[in-house]
C-alpha positions in Angstrom: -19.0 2.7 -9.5 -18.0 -0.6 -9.1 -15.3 -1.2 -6.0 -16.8 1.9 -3.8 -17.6 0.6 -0.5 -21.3 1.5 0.5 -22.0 4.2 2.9 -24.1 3.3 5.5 -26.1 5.5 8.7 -22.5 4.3 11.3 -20.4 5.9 9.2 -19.6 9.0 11.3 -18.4 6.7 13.3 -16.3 4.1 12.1 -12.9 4.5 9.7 -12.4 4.8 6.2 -9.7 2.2 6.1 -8.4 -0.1 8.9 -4.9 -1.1 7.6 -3.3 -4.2 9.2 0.6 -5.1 9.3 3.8 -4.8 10.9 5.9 -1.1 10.8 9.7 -1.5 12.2 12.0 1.6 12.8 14.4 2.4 10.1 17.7 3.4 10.3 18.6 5.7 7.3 22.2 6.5 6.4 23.6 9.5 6.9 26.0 9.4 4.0 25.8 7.1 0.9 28.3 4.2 0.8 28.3 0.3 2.0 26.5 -0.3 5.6 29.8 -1.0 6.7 31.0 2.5 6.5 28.3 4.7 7.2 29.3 6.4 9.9 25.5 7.5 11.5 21.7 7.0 10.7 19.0 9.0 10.9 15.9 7.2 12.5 12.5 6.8 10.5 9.7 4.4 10.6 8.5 2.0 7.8 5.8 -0.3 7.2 3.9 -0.9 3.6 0.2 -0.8 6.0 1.0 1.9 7.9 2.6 4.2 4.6 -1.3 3.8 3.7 -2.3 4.3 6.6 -0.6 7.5 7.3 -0.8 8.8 4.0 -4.9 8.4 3.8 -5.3 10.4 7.1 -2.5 12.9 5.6 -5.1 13.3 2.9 -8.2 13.8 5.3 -9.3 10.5 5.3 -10.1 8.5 8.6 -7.2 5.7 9.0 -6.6 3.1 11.5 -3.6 0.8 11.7 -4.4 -2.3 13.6 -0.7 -4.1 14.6 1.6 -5.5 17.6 4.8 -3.5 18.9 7.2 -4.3 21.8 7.3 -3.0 24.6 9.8 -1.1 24.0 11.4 2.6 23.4 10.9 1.4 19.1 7.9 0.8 20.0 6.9 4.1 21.5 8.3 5.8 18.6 6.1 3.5 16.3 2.8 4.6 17.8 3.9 7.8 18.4 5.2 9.0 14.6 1.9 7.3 13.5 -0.4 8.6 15.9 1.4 12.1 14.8 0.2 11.9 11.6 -3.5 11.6 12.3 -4.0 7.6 12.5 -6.1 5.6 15.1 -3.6 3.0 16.8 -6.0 2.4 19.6 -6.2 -1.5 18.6 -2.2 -1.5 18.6 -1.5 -4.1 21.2 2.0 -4.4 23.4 4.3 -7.2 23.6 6.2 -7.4 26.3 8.2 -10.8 25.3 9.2 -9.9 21.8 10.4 -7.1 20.3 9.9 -4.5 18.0 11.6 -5.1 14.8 14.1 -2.6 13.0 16.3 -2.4 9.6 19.0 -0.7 8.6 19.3 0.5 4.6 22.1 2.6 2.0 21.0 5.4 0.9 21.1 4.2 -2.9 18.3 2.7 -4.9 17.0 -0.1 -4.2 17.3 -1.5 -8.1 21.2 -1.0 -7.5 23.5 -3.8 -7.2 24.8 -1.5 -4.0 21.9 -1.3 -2.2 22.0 -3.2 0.8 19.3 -4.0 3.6 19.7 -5.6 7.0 16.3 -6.5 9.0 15.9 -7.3 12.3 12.4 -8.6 12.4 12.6 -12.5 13.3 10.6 -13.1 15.7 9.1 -9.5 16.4 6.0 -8.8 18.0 3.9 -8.2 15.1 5.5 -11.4 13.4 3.1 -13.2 16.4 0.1 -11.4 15.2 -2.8 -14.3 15.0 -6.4 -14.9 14.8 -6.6 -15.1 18.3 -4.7 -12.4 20.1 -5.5 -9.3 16.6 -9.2 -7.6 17.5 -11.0 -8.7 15.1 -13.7 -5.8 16.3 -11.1 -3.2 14.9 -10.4 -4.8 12.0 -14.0 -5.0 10.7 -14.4 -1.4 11.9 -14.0 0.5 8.5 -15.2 1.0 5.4 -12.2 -0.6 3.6 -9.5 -3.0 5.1 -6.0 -3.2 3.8 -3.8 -5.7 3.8 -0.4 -6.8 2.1 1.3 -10.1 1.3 4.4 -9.6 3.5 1.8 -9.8 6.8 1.4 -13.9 5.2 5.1 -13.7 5.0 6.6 -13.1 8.9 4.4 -16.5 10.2 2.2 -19.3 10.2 0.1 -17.6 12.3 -0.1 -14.2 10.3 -1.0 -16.5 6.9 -3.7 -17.9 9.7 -4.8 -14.6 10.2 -4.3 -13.0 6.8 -6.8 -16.3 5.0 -9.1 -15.6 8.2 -10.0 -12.2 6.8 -9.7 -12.8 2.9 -12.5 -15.9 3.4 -16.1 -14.7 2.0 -18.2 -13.6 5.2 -21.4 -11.7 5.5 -21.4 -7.9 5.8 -17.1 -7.7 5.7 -15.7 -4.5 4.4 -14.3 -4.1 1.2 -10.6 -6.1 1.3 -8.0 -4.6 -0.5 -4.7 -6.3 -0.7 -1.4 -5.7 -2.2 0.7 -8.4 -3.3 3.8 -7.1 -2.3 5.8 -10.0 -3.2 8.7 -10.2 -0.9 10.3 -13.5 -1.5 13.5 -13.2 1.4 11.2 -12.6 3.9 9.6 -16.2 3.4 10.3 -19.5 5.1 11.8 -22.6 3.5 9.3 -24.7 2.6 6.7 -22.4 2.2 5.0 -21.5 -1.5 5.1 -18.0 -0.9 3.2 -17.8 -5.2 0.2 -20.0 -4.7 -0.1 -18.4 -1.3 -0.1 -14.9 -2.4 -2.5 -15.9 -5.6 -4.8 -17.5 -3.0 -4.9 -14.6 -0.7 -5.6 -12.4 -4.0 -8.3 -14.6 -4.7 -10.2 -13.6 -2.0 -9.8 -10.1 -2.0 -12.3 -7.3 -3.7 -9.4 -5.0 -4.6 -5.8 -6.2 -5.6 -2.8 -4.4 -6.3 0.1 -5.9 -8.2 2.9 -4.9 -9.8 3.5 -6.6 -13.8 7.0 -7.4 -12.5 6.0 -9.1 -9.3 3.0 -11.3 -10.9 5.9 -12.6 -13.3 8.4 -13.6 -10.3 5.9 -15.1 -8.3 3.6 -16.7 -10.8 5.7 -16.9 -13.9 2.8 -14.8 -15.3 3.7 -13.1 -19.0 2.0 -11.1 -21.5 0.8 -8.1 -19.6 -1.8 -6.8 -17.8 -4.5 -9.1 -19.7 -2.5 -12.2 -18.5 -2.2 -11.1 -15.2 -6.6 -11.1 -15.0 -6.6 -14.3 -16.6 -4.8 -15.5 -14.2 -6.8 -13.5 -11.3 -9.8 -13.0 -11.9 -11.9 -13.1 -8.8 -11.3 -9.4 -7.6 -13.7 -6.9 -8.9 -11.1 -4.6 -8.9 -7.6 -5.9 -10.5 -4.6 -2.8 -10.4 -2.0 -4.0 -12.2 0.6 -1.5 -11.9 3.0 -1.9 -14.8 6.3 1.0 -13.5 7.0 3.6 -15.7 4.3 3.0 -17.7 1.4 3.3 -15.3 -1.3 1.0 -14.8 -4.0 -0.9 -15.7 -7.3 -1.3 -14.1 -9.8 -4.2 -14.7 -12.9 -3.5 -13.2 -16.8 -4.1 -14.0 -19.5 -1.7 -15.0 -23.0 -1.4 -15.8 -24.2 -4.0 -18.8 -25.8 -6.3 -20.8 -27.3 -9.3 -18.6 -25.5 -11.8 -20.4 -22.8 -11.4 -17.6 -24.8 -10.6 -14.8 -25.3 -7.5 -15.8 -21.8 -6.2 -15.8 -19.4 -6.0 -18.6 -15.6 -6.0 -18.4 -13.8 -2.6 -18.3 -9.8 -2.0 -19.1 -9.0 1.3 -18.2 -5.0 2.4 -18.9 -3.4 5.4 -16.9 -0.2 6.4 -18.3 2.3 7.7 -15.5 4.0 11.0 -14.6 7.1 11.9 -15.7 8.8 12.3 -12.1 12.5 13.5 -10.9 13.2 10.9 -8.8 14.9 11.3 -5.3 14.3 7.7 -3.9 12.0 5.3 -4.9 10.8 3.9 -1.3 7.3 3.8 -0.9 6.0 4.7 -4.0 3.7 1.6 -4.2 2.0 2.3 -1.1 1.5 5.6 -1.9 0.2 4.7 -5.1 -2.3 2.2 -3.0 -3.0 5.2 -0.8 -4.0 7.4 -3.5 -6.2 4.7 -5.9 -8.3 4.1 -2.2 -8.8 7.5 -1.4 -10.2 8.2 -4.3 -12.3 5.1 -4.3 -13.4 6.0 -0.7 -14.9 9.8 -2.8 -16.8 7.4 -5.5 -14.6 8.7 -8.3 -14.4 7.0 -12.1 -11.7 4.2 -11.9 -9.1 6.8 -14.4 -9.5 9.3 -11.7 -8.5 7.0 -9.1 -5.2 5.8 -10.7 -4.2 9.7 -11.0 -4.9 10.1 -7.9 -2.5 7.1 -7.5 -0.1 8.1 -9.4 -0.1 11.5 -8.0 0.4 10.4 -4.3 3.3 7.8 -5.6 4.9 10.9 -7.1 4.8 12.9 -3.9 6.7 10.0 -2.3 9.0 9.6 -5.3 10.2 13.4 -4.8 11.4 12.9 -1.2 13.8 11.1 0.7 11.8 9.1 2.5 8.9 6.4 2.4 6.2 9.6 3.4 5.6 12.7 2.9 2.6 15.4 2.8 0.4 14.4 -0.3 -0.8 17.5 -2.4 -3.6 19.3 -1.2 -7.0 18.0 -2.5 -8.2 20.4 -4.7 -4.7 20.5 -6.2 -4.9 16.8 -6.8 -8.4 17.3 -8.1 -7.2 19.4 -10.4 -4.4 18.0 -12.1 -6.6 14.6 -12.0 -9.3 16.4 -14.1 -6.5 17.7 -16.9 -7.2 16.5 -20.9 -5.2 13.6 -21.9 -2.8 15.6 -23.6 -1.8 17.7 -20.9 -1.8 15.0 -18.3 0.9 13.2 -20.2 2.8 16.8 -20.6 3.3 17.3 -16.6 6.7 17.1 -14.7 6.7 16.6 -11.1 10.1 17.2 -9.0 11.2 17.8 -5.9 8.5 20.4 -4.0 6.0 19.8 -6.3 3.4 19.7 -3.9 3.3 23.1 -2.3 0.5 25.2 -3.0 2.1 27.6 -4.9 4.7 25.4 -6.8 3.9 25.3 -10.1 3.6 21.9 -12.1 6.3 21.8 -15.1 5.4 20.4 -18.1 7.6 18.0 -20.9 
């Protein structure tokens, strides 16, 4: 199936996916309400590489995230709440000159014209992260490597880095890289769209939302606009909300393109109770890779997508326990009909919870 990375005889030994980018400490509120009057937060982590990260190894999968941190108490907790939930941060390097970065958010949805977000990130220790100082030995180290547009966003030197391992090389992993279009967190000057479509370029595996290829490239008509406009990945996810997503990929064919013909494959979405909708995309990223990393058909993988953006959808917070496998394999396997029947809420993933349907 086109987009599975090969196995090879060093694979006992090395990850499934190497994730690379910054995670900061969150402050969540205690209450909902402006920033200015929540009275305490409750601490949490978040990070779009290391949500993958952790949810992969959550789901059995062997996950490293590669990043900088301060040397600092955030920074402890960093390594420590992802360490806890079975990732490799053995190539997570300590800066003792700059810090680790944090943010603050209200407990509404982000969508709402009350949401707020304060950052403290400028000038963090993984906003240095370079070519020069990131082990490159790591990163090459898995099957799959994972990377995100906001990484290109915190410096010159991360964009250095970030075109460093989207550039063709011999014998690289398979790159998968989510747009994650993030247009506050770049600097004057700097043409956050071409870069991002350039960085996409090079990648094997893209994920994009329909909303952000608009914003960012001005890109309309859909999913088949959005290939059009990118398409050098053999593996385009264009991940249109509600809706679901589309997948353009390549399979076996006549040899009048190489031998490989065009596939479109739609996945409708669940119908899901929201609690919060942080994370979700990275979950959904999560979800299409582990399921790539089993060899599955391309529908199977954007259930398995859409499954693991559900889990996170029904909780508070940016992570949570994904379904069990054989659950997920399940529900994944369900007719058509049925799959577009099923109601996920809160708890839906416990063992003996069962599924509603519409």
């Amino acid at each position: 199936m086109s987009g599975t990375p090969a196995r090879t005889d060093a694979d006992a030994a090395q990850s499934d996916v190497v994730c690379l980018g910054e995670s900061m400490v969150t402050f969540l509120p205690s209450q909902p309400g402006r920033l200015a009057d929540v009275p305490s937060f409750g601490r949490g982590i978040g990070g779009a590489e290391s949500n993958v990260a952790c949810a992969l190894a959550k789901a059995g999968h062997r996950a490293a995230w590669v990043s900088r941190v301060g040397a600092d108490g955030f920074g402890d907790h960093l390594v420590d709440t992802i360490s806890a939930y079975g990732v490799d941060t053995s190539a997570v390097r300590r800066d003792p000159a700059r810090p680790t970065g944090i943010y603050f958010r209200t407990a509404t949805d982000r969508a709402a014209d009350v949401h707020e977000v304060a950052y403290y990130r400028a000038g963090s220790a993984a906003s240095a992260m370079s070519p020069a100082n990131v082990p490159h030995e790591a990163l090459l180290a898995g099957r799959v490597l994972h990377l995100s547009g906001i990484t290109a966003a915190l410096s010159a030197d991360c964009l250095a880095l970030l075109r460093e391992l989207t550039a063709p090389r011999p014998a690289r992993p398979l790159v998968s890289f989510d747009v994650n279009h993030r247009p506050g967190l770049w600097r004057d000057g700097d043409a956050s769209p071409e870069v991002l479509l350039d960085l996409a370029r090079g990648a094997d595996l893209v994920f994009v939302g329909e909303d952000e290829a608009q914003d960012a490239w001005g890109v309309t008509g859909g999913a088949a606009a959005i290939r059009e406009a990118l398409p050098e990945p053999s593996v385009l996810v264009v991940k249109r909300g509600a809706e679901g997503a589309t997948v353009f990929s390549s399979g076996p064919g006549p040899a009048h393109a190489g031998g490989d013909t065009a596939v479109v494959t739609d996945v409708p979405a669940l119908h899901v109770d929201v609690v919060a909708p942080v994370g979700a995309g990275d979950a959904f990223a999560a979800g299409f890779l582990s399921a790539t990393l089993r060899g599955l058909p391309v529908r199977d993988r954007a259930r398995h997508g859409h499954l693991m953006a559900a889990a996170v959808l029904t909780v508070p917070g940016d992570l949570t326990d994904p379904p069990a496998r054989e659950r997920a394999d399940r529900l994944v396997a369900l007719d058509d009909a049925t799959w577009g029947t099923l109601r996920l809420g809160p708890g839906w993933t416990g063992d003996d919870t069962e599924v509603r349907t519409t």
